[in-house]
N, C-alpha and C positions, 0 to 999 in steps of 0.2 A: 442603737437606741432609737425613738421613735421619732419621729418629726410631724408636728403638726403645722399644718398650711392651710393660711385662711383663704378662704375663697368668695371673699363679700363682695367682691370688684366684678363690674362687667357683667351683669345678666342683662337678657331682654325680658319682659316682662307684658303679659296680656289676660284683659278681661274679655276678649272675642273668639278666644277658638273655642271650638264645641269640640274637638278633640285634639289629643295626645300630638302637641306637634313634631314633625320628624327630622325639621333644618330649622334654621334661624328665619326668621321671619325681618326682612328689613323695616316694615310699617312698624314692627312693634318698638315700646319705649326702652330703650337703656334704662337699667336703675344698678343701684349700690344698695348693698344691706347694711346693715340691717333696712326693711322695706313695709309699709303699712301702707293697704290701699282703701283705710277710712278714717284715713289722718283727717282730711276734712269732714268728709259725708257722717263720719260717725259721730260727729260733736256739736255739727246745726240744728238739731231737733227734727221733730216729724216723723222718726223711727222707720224713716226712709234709709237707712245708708243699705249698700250693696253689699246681698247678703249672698254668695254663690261660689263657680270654683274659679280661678284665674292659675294662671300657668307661669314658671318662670325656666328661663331655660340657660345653659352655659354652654359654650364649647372648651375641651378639654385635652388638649396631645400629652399623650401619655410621657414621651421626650422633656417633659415639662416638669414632672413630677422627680421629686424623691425616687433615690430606689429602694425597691423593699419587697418583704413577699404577699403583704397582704394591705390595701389601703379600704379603709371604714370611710365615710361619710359621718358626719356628725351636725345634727340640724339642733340646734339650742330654744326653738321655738316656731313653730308652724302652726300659727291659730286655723281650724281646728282640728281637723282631719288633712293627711297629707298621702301622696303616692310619690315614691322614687320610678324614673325610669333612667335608664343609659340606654341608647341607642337603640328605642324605641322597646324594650324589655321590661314588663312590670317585674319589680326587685321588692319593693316595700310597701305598706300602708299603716300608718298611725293614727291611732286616734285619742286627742287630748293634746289642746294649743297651749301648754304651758312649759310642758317637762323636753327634757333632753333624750333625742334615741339617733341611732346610729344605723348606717347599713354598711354591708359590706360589698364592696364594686367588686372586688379583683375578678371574680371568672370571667364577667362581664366588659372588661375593660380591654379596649382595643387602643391602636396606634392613635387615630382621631375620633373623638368621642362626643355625644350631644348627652348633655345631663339636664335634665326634665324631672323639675318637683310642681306639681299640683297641689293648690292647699284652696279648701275648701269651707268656708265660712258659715256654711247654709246653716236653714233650723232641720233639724231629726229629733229623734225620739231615742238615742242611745249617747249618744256623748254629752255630758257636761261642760260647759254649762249650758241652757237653752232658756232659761228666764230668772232674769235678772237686773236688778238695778245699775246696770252699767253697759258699756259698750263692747260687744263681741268682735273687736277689731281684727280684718284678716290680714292674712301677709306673712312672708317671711321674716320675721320682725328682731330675731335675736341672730345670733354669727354663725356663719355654715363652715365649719374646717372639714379636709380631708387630714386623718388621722395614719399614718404610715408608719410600718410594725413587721416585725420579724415573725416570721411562723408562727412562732413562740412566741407568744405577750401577756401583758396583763389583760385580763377580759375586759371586753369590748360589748358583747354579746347582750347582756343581762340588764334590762331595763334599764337604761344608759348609766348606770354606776361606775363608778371611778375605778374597780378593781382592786382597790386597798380601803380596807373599814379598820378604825382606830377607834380601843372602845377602853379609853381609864376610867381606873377608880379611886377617889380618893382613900385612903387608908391612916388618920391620924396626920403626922406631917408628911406623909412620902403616900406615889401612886403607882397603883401595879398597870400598867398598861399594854391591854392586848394589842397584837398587828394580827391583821387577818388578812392576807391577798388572795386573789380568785385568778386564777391561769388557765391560758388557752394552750393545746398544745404542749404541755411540759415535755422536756426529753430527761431520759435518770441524767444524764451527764450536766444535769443544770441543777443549779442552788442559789436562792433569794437572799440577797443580801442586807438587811433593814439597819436605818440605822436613824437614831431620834436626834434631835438639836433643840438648841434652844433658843429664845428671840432672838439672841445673837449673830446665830447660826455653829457654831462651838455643838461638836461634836459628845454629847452626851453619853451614849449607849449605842452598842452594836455589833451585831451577830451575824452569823452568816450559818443558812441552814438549809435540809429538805425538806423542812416542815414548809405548811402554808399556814401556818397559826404559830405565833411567839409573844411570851411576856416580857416586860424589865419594868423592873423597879426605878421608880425615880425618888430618891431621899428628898430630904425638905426638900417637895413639890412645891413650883411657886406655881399659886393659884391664877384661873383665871377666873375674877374677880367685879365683872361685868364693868362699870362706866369707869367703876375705880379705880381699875387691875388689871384692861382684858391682854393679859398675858398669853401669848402664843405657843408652842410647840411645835415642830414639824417632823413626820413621820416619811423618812421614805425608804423605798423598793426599789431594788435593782433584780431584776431577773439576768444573772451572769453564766457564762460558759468559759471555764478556765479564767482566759484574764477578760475577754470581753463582755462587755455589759449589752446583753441584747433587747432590753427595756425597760423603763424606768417608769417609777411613780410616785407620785408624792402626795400628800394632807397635813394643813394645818392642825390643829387639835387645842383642845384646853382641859386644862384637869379643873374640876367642880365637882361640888356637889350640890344638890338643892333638892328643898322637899317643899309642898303649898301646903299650909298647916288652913284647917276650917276655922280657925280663931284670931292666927296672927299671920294670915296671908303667905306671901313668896318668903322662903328661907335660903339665904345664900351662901353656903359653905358657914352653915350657923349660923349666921345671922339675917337679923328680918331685912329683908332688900325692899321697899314698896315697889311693886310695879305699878308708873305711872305712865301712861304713854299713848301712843298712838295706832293708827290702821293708818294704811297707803295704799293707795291704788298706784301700778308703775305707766300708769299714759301720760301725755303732753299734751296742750295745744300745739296743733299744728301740725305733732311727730303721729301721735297715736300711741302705742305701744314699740315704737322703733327709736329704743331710747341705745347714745353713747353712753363710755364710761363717765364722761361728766355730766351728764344727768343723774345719773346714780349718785355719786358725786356730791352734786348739787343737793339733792335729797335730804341723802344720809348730814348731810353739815346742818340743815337748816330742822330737823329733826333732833341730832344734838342741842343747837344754839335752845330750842326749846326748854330744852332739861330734858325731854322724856326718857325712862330707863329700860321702856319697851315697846316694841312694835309685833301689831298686830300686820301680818303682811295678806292681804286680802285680794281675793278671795280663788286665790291660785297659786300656783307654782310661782316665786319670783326666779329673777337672774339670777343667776348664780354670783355673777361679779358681787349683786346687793348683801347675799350671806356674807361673802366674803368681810364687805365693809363693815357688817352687823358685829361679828366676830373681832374685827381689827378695835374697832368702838365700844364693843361691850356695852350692844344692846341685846335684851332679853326679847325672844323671837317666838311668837306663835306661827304656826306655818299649817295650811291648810291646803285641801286638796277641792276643784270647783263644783263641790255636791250642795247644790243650792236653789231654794227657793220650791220647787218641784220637783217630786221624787217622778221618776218614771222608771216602772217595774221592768222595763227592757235596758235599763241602764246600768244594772248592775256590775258587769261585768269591764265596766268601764272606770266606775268609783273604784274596784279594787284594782285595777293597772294604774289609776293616776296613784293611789296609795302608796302601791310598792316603788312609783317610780319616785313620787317626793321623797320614801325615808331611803331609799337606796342609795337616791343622788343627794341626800341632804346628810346624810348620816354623821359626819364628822365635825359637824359645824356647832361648836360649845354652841354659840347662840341661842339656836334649837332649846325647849324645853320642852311643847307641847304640839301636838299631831291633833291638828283641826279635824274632825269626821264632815262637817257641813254648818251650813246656816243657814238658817230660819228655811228650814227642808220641812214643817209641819204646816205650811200654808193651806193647805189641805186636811188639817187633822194630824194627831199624832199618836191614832189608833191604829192605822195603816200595820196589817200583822207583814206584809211586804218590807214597808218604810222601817219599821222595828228589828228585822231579820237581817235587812241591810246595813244596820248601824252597828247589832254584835258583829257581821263580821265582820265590819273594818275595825272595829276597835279589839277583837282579838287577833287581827292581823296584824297591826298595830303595834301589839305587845309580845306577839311571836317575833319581826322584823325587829323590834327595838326592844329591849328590857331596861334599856335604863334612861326612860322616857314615859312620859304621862298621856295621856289622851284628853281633849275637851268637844268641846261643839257650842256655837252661838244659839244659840234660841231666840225662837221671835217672841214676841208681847206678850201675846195671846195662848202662848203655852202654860200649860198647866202646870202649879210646880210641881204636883202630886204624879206627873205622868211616868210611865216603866220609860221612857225617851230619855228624860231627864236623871236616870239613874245609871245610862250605859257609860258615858265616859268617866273617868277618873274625876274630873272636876269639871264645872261646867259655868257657863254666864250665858248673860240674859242682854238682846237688844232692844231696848227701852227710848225711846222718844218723849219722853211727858213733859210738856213744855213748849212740844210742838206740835206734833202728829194728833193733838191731840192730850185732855189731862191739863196738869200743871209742873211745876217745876220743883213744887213742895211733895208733887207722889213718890220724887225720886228714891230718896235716901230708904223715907219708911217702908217701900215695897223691897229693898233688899234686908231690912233687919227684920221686916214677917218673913221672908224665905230664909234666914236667917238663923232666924228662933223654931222654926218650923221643920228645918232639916238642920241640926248644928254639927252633922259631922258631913255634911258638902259641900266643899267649897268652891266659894261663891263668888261671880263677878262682871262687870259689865261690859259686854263686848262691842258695843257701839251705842253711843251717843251725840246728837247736835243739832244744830239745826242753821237753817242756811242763811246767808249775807253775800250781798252784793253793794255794789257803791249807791245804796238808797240811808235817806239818814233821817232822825228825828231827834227831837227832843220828849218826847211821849213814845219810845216802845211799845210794841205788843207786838205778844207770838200770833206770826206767820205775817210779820209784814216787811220780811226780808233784809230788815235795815241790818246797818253794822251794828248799831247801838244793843238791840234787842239782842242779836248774837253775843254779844258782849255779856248781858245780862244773864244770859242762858248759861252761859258759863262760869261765868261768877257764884253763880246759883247751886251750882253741880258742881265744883269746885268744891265747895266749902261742904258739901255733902258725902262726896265722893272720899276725898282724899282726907278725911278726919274717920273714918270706917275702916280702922284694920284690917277686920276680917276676911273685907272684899279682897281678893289674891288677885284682883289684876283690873285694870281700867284701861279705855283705848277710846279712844276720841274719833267717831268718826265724822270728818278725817283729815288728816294734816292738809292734802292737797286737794282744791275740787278737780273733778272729774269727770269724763265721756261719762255721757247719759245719752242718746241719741233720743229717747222717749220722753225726755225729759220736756215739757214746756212750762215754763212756770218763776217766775221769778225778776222778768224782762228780759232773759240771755238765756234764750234754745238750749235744748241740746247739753246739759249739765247740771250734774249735781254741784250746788255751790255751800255744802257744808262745811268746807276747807277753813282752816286755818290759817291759810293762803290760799292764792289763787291760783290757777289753771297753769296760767305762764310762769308761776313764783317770783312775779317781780312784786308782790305789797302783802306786807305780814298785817293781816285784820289784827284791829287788837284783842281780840281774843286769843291771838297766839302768845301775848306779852302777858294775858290772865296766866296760861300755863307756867312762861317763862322768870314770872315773881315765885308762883309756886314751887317750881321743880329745879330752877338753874342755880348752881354757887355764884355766877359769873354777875357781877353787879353792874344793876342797870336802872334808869327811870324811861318811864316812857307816858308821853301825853297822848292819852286817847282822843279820837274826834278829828284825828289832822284834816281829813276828805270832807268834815261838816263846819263850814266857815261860818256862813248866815243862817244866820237865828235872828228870830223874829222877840222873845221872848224879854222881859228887861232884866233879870239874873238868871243865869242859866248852868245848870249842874254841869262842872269837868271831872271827869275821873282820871287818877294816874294811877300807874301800874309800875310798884318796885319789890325786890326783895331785899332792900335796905329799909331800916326800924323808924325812919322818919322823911316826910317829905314837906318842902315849903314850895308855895307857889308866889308868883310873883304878875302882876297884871299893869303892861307898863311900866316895869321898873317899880311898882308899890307890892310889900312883899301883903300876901293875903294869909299870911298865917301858916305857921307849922303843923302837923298833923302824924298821927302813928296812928296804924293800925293793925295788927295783929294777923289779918286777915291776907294784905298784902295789896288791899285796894283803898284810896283815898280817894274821897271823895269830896267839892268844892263849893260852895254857889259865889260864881263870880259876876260880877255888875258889868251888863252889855250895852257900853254905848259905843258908838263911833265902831272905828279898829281898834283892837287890842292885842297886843304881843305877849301869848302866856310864856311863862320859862318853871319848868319844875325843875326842881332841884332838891338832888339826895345825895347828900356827902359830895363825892367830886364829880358825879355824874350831874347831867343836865338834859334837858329834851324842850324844844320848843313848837308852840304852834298858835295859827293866829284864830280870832275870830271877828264877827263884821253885827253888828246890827243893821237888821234890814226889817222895813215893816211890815213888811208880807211875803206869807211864806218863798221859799224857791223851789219853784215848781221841778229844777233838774234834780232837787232830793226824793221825787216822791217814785213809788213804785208806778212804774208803767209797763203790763206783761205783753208780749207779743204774743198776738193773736188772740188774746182773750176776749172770751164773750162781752164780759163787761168788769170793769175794774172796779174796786171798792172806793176807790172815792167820785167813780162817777153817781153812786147810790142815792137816791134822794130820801133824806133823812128829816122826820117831823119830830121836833121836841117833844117829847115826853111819850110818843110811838117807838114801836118796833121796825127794825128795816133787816137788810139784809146782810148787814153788818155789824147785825146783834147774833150771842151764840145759842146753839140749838138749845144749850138747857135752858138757857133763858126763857127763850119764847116756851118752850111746851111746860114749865113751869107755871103760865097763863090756859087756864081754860079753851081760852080762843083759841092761843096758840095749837093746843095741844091737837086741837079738832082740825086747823088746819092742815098742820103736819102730817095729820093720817092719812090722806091721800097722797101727798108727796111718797111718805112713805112705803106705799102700796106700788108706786111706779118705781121707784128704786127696788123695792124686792122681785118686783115682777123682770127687772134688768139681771138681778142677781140669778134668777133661776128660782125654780123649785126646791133646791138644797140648803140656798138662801146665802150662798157664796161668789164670789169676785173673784175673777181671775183665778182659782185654788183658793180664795181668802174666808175665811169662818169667818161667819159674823154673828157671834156672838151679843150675850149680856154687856160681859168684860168691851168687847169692840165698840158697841154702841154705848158703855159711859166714854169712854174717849173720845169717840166721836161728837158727843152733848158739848164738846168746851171747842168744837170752831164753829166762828163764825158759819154763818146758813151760805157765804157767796162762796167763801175757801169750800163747805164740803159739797155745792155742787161743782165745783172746777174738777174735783175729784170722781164726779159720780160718771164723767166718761168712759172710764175704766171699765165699770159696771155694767158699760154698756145704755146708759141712761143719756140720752141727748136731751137738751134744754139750749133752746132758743134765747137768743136776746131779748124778745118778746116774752117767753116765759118767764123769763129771770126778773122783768120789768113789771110784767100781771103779779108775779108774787108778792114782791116788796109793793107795789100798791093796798095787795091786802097787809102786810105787815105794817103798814102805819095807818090802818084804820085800829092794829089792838093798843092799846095803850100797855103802859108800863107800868106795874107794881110801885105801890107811893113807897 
């Protein structure tokens, strides 16, 4: 039988050699894997982390190992490109930091052995991903085993696939379920022995045959059922010779069925299932992408406690352990491959290897329902006869490798609905911001029932939406000024839009956890996206995860919004609670302030701020407390303060009944004056954009520019660096002196 042996213990580890080393190097660092070397540099900001090749190396006596006739290599994650050597012999090169592949050592395998993986971080022009809103963390970052195996095995070979695909079908109450193994070496004198179980482990079915493809029937099939039911199965293979079993392998599986109706969303073994849920990015503070099983763990629990019924898993290959959990949980899994942001016409060849390598390695996993093609890949247009040829063939890749499996893609903003883009995958969604990036919070809902009404046999859905919070507070919100409050709101808002919309087949919140951004600056904390519903380190649930948690959880809870915003300045000041029990009473002091229902699952308070006050809500036998202070002037550790910015919005000197720089673009060019101003600004921002009149790959459109009319004039020059557009503190200060020479509309 086979033996797998992990080998995470004991490498040396170096960013200095310029080449392939041939012994151990004493200077260099010991490390254990899993190993990330932009744990830090990739989550401070500056878009500085270390982006190149670093080397890790093992020593190996073969005395040491298993015996056997052939030993694999198996690397679970090597961001992004990697080279195998043994004993100074190039053996392998991969390319694509997410998926699972294998080499095979034996010819090469001596008595004392040096084992040398190179993994390679850099920017190119052929691997995915290369721009992105996130951190391209290097490292050997998931589990390296040596795989030891008889002659004879289940394959190893083929895009690091498991060697056994289990593919039921529901049929009424009972499911026909194929096995399909893939063999290396067969000899006639050998036959596969499969045999199914169930959660139990209670031997169900099993045959023993020459075939490498077999059916059985399973009578009243007990379904797997997602959050409600995720009922297991396991499928295994023994590859036997007479009485000895010379390899083994195994899959969980789940019997389902499910279709996404254009009218009434995700359907799950007949009935409507809403998918509400989330996206995840798999890094850490501190870890990077070099996460244990209890960070997985961690995740998957605090994901359930939300209620969500699905996870959008973004924007790459995850662990494999996390399918596993998704499966055990019965959550519903969008799984993509990292074709993003920018299409590059030499990358092709790379989108269809990450493809076959997620459905190959993912295949058995109920979770799975839909194979991501890309997102927001039309940054550049989505006329590209290139970009367009790339998407049919991953999506009839797609459905060659899988048939009983759907295809989608995320779309950015600014995609057209009308475009041939928007018509290649099976169902598709849209990443929408309004509320923050620009827009309002009221575009949301009606821009999916015009695409809606527009396309009614497409189904339709959102694939990322949020916007970011950190521990800044107010009592006055407004998008883009990072408070927890305004997050709050934002979701409140979109909540109530989102999740009363049947037809929408899927919604994903981005995103549960914030996340590496190394380019990130913005917000007062480098270096990260803080759209999370938690934070970085997952030690404090914003309450906007408690908005989801009234919506989507059976588990009954109250919860007092505001715990991080004590002083207030204000003399009655709004508290919001968050239950999904029908009634909530608050209490100020020990004086009850009234009972309250709402429908919605948000209650709302104005409670009288004097002195300390001890609030306690209360919903049935639940309770949640938090305090607050009257103070007479604001506190200044609530307010947003960004690192390194030019100039912060409330340093802005503001004239009553003038324009400053923390009024929004439509505002002012809404003014005559304004509007004469603005065209020179404008003229040096397009002159940044190019001649094509584009950012980064980004169209700037009609559609772009009303978006951009609802931020403030400071938020969209903070932005126009990107563009390439520099403005001095000096300029930023010359502007806003003309903006309060125009007055404002009576």
């Amino acid at each position: 039988m086979r033996n797998i042996l992990n080998l995470n213990y004991k490498w040396v580890f170096t960013k200095q050699a310029d080449s392939v080393p041939t012994e151990i190097n004493p200077k260099w660092d010991f490390v254990n894997l899993p190993h990330c070397w932009n744990a830090i540099d990739g989550q401070d900001g500056g878009a500085d982390y270390y982006r190149g090749t670093c080397y890790y190396a093992k020593e190996i006596e073969k005395l040491d190992l298993p015996e056997a006739d052939r030993y694999y290599l198996e690397i679970k994650g090597a961001n992004s490109s990697a080279d195998v050597y043994l004993n100074g012999k190039a053996l392998a090169h991969h390319d694509g930091g997410y998926s699972t592949w294998r080499v095979d050592l034996t010819d090469t395998l001596a008595d004392k052995n040096l084992l040398v993986i190179s993994v390679d971080n850099s920017a190119n022009d052929k691997v995915y991903p290369q721009m992105a809103d996130f951190t391209f963390y290097g490292g050997l970052y998931r589990d390296v085993n040596l795989i030891c195996v008889n002659e004879s095995h289940f394959d190893l070979d083929y895009y690091g696939a498991p060697g056994i695909k289990v593919t039921p079908v529901v049929n009424g109450k009972d499911a026909d379920v194929e096995v399909e193994v893939y063999l290396t070496n067969k000899k006639d004198s050998q036959k596969v022995r499969y045999t199914l179980k169930d959660a139990d482990g209670n031997v169900v079915a099993q045959e023993t045959s020459d075939e490498t493809k077999v059916s059985f029937k399973l009578e009243n099939v007990h379904l797997w059922h997602g959050r409600k039911d995720p009922y297991l199965y396991t499928a295994e293979a023994e590859l036997v010779a007479e009485d000895a079993v010379l390899d083994n392998v195994s899959a969980r599986f789940g019997c389902r069925s499910f279709k996404i109706d254009p009218e009434n969303g995700f359907i799950l073994n007949g009935e409507e299932y809403p998918l509400r849920g989330v996206s995840r990015h798999q890094d850490r503070w501190g870890r990077g992408n070099a996460l244990l099983p209890e960070h997985h763990e961690e995740d998957i629990d605090l994901i359930c406690e939300v209620g969500a019924t699905t996870i959008r898993l973004a924007h790459y290959q995850h662990d494999q352990y996390f399918y596993d959990l998704c499966d055990e949980k019965g959550l519903v899994i969008w799984a993509e491959i990292p074709y993003i942001s920018k299409h590059m016409a030499t990358g092709r060849e790379n989108t269809i290897s990450q493809m076959k390598e997620l459905i190959m390695q993912n295949y058995n996993h109920p979770s799975i329902v839909v194979w991501g093609l890309s997102n927001e890949i039309t940054m550049s247009g989505e006329d590209d006869p290139d970009l367009i040829e790339n998407h049919n063939i991953l999506n009839n890749l797609a459905h060659e490798l899988d048939k009983t499996r759907l295809t989608t893609l995320a779309a950015l903003t600014m995609c057209d609905i009308d475009s041939a883009y928007i018509q290649i995958p099976d169902v598709v969604s849209y990443n929408h911001y309004f509320g923050w990036y620009g827009g309002d919070t009221t575009m949301n809902g009606p821009w999916f029932d015009n695409f809606h009404k527009k396309h009614p046999n497409i189904p339709i859905g959102c694939s990322e939406y949020g916007c970011e919070a950190l521990n800044w507070h107010t009592s006055d919100p407004k998008q883009g000024d990072y408070t927890e409050e305004y997050q709050a709101y934002y979701h409140e808002e979109l909540i109530k839009q989102f999740f009363t919309r049947k037809f929408m087949w899927a919604t994903h919140v981005w995103n549960m956890f914030d996340f590496g951004a190394d380019a990130r600056n913005e917000g007062g904390e480098n270096g990260q996206n803080h759209k999370g519903l938690v934070t970085f380190d997952r030690k404090y649930k914003k309450d906007s995860f408690y908005a989801y948690k009234a919506w989507l959880s059976d588990d009954p809870f109250v919860h007092l919004c505001g715990k991080r915003y004590i002083d207030r300045v204000e003399e009655t000041t709004k508290v919001t609670v968050y239950s999904n029990l029908p009634e909530v009473e608050l209490f100020a002091n020990g004086v009850s302030l009234g009972k309250k229902s709402a429908a919605d699952h948000f209650f709302y308070f104005d409670v009288p701020n004097c002195g300390e006050t001890k609030l306690v809500a209360k919903a049935g036998d639940f309770t949640d407390e938090s305090v607050i202070r009257k103070v007479d002037t604001f506190n200044e550790e609530y307010r947003l303060r960004e690192k390194g910015a030019i100039l912060n919005w409330f340093d802005i000197t503001e004239r009553e009944g003038y324009f400053s720089l923390n009024d929004t673009l439509n505002d002012i060019v809404a003014c005559p004056e304004g509007q004469q101003l603005f065209k020179a600004l404008a003229a040096k921002m397009m002159q940044g954009l190019g001649n094509d009149g584009a950012s980064g790959g980004m169209d700037v459109g009609a559609g772009m520019m009303q978006m951009l009319g609802s931020f403030t004039v400071i938020r969209l020059t903070s932005l126009m660096g990107t563009a390439g557009v520099e403005l001095t503190k000096e300029d930023l200060l010359g502007l806003n002196a003309q903006l309060n020479q125009i007055k404002k509309p009576e």
